[in-house]
C-alpha positions as CSV (number, residue, x, y, z in Angstrom):
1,X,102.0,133.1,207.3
2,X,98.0,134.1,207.9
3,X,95.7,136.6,205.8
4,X,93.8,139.2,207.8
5,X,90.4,139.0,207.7
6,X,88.4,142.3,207.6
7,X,85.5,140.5,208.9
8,X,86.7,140.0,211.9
9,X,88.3,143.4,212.7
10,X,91.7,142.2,212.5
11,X,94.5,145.0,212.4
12,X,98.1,143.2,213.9
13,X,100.3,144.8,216.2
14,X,103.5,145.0,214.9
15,X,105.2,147.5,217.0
16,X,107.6,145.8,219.4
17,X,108.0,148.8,221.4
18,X,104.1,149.1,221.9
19,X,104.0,145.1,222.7
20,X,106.5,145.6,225.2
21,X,105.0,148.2,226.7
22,X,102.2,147.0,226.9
23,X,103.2,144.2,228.9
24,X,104.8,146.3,231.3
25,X,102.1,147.8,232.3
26,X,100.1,144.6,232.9
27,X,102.5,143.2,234.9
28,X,102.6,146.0,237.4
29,X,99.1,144.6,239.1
30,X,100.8,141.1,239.4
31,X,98.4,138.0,238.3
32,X,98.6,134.3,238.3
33,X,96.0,133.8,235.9
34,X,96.1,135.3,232.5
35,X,93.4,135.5,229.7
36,X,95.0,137.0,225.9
37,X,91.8,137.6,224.2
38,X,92.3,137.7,220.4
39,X,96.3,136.6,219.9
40,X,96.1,136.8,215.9
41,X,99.5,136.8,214.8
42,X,101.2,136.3,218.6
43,X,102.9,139.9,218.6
44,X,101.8,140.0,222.6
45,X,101.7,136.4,223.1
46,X,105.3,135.6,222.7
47,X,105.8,138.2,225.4
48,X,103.4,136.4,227.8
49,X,104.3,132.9,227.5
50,X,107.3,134.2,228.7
51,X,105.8,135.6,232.0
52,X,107.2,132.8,234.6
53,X,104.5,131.3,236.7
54,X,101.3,132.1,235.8
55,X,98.5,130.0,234.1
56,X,98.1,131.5,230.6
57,X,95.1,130.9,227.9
58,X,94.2,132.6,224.9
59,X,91.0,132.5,223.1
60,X,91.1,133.0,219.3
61,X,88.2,132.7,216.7
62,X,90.0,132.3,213.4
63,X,90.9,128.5,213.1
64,X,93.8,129.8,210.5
65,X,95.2,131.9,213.2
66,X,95.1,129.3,215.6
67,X,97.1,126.9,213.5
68,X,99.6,129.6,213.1
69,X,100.1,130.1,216.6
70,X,100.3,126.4,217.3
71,X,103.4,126.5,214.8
72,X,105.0,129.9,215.8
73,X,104.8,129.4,219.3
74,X,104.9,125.2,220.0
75,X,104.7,126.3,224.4
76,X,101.1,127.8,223.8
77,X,100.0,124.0,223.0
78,X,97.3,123.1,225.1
79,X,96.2,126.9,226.0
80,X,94.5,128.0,223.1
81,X,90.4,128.1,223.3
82,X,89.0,127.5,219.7
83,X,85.5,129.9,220.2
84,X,84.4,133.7,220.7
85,X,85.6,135.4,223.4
86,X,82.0,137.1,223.7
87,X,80.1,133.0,223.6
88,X,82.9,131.8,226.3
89,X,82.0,130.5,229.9
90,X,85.2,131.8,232.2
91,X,88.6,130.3,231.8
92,X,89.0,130.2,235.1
93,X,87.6,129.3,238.5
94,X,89.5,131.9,240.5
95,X,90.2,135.5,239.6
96,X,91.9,136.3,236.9
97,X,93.5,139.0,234.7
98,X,92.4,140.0,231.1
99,X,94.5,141.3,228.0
100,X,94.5,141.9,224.7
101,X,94.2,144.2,221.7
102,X,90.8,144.0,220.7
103,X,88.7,144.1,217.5
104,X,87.4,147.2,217.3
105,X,84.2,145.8,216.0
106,X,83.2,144.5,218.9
107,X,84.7,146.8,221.4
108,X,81.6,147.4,223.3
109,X,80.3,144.3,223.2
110,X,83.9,142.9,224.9
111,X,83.3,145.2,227.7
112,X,80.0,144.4,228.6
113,X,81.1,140.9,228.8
114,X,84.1,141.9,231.0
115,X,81.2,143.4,233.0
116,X,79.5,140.1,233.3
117,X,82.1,139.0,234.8
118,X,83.5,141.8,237.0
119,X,83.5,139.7,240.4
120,X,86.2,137.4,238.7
121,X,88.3,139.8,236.9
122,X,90.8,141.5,238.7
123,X,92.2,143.4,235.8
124,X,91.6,144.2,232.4
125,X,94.3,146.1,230.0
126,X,93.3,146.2,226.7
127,X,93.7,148.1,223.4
128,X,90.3,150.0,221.9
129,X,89.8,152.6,219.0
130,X,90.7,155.7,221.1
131,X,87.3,157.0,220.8
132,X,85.9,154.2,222.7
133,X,89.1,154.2,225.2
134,X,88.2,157.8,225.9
135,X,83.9,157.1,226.2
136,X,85.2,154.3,228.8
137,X,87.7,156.8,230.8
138,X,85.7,160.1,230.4
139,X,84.4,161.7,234.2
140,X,81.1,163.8,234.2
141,X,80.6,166.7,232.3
142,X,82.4,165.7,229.4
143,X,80.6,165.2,226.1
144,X,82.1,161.7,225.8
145,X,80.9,160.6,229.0
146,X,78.2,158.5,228.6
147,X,76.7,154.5,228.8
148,X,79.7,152.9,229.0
149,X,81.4,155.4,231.0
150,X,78.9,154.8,233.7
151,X,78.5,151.2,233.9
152,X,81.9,150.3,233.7
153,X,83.0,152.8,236.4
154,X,80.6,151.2,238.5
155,X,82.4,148.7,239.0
156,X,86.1,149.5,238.0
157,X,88.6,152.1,238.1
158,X,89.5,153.4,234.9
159,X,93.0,154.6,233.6
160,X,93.7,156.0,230.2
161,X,97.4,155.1,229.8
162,X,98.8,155.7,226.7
163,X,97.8,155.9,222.8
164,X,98.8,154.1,219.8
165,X,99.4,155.3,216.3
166,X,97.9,153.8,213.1
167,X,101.6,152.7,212.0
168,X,101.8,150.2,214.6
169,X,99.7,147.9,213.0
170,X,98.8,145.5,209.6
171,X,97.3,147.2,207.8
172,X,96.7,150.3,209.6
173,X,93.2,150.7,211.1
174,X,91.7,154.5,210.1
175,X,91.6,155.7,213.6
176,X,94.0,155.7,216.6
177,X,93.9,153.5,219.4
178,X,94.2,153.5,223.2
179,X,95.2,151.3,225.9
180,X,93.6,151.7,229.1
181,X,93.3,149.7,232.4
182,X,90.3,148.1,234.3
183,X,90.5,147.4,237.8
184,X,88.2,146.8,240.9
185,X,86.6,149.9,242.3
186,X,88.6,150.4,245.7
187,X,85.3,151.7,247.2
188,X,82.8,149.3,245.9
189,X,79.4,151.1,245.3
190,X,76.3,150.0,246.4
191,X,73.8,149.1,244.0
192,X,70.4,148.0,244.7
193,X,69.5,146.3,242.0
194,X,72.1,145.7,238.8
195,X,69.0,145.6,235.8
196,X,67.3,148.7,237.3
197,X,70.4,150.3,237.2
198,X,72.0,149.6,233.6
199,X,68.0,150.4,232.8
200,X,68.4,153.9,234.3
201,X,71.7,154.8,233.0
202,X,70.9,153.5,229.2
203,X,67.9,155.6,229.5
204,X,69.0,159.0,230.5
205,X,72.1,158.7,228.0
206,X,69.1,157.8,224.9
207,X,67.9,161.0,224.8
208,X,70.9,162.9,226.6
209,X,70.1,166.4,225.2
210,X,66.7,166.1,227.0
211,X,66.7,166.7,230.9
212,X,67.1,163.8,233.1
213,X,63.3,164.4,234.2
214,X,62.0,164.4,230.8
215,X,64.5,161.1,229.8
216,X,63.5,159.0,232.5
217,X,59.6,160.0,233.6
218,X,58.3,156.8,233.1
219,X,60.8,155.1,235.3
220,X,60.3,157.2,238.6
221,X,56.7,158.9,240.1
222,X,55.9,162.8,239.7
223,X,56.7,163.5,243.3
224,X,60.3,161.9,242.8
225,X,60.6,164.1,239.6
226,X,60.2,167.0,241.3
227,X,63.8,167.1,243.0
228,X,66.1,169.8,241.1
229,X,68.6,166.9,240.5
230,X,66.1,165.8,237.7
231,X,66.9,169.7,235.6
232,X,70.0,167.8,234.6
233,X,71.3,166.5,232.1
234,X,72.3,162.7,232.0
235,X,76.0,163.8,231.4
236,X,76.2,166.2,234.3
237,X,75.3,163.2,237.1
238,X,78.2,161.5,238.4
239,X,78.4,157.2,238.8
240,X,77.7,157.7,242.3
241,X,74.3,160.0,241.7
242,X,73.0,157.4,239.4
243,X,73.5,154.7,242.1
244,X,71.5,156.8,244.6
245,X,68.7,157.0,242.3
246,X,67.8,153.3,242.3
247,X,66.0,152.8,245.0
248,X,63.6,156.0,243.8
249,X,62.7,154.4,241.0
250,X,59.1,152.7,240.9
């Protein structure tokens, strides 16, 4: 067997129903590439060496859990990447989909990365804390809506599918989890320039109770200011507004 190390977030799935649905869902945007971040014990990797013809790799930190898997599961020889997911180059030269249930320790930090490589991925279903699952999902106007609301729905259509109870896993994490589902915008929005952008956005969310004129001031002239769309609040503008405001900035 393997020990779980609370230094590296680890909390197994053991709910088969959960695994399994889990897997359904990601097979409904087909793939011939798949990347199983974080495999731990194999509770979703059994399901997806099964998935007939696609090229599948998993990428695993914990050298004890990687020995296990090599022994539990003798057909994932030869797929397994010894390393960090976040350190990683990409597993593939061609799009590719993403999956796994992810150490909540790292959450954000695993989506940023996904971002970094958002012209390769084609889709992402993963499981998160719920709160972070909901920051991801959340539209304008909502008091979870915020940093990583924005940049990732710049890119990608988000869909909150389903949660997961505390029972499903070993030992149970303190706070319920959700599964959601990253995929290409279908309208892809024009941004100017990527850095002034995550700027912007990570600026007006650092001081969100403040108006967007008085969180961002230094990054735009007094004249630009000026326009009522600046006696917001960060939380109020939608993906698309921030986008706009690029190419005001100084």
């Amino acid at each position: 067997m393997y020990t779980l190390k609370k230094s590296l977030g680890q909390h197994f799935l053991r709910d088969e129903n959960i695994c399994r649905k889990i897997v359904s869902a990601l097979q409904e945007h087909p793939f011939t590439r798949l990347l199983e971040v974080g495999p731990g014990g194999g509770a979703l990797t059994k399901y997806l060496l099964g998935i007939p013809g696609i090229e599948f790799r998993a990428v695993e930190l914990d050298e004890e859990k990687i020995n296990y898997l090599l022994h539990t599961f003798p057909p994932i020889e030869g797929k397994l990447i010894h390393q960090s997911f976040l350190d990683m180059e990409q597993p593939y030269a061609d799009r590719f989909t993403v999956v796994g249930n992810f150490p909540y320790n790292i959450s954000t930090q695993i989506l940023f990365k996904i971002l970094e490589w958002k012209e390769q991925v084609e889709c992402m279903l993963g499981m998160f804390q719920k709160e972070v699952a909901q920051r991801v999902a959340a539209r304008e106007g909502s008091k979870t809506y915020g940093v990583l609301s924005v940049l990732v729905q710049a890119f990608f259509e988000v869909e909150y599918l389903f949660d997961v109870n505390e029972q499903c896993f070993q030992p149970p994490p303190k706070v319920k989890s959700g599964v959601i589902r990253l995929t290409p915008r279908k309208g892809a929005l024009e941004i100017a320039d990527e850095k002034k952008f995550f700027l912007l956005v990570k600026t007006a969310f650092n001081q969100r109770r403040k108006t967007l004129r008085n969180a961002v001031k230094n990054l735009f002239d007094a004249a630009i200011l000026a326009d009522d769309l600046f006696s917001k609040r960060a939380e109020q503008l939608t993906v698309e507004q921030f986008a706009a405001l690029i190419c005001k900035m100084k």
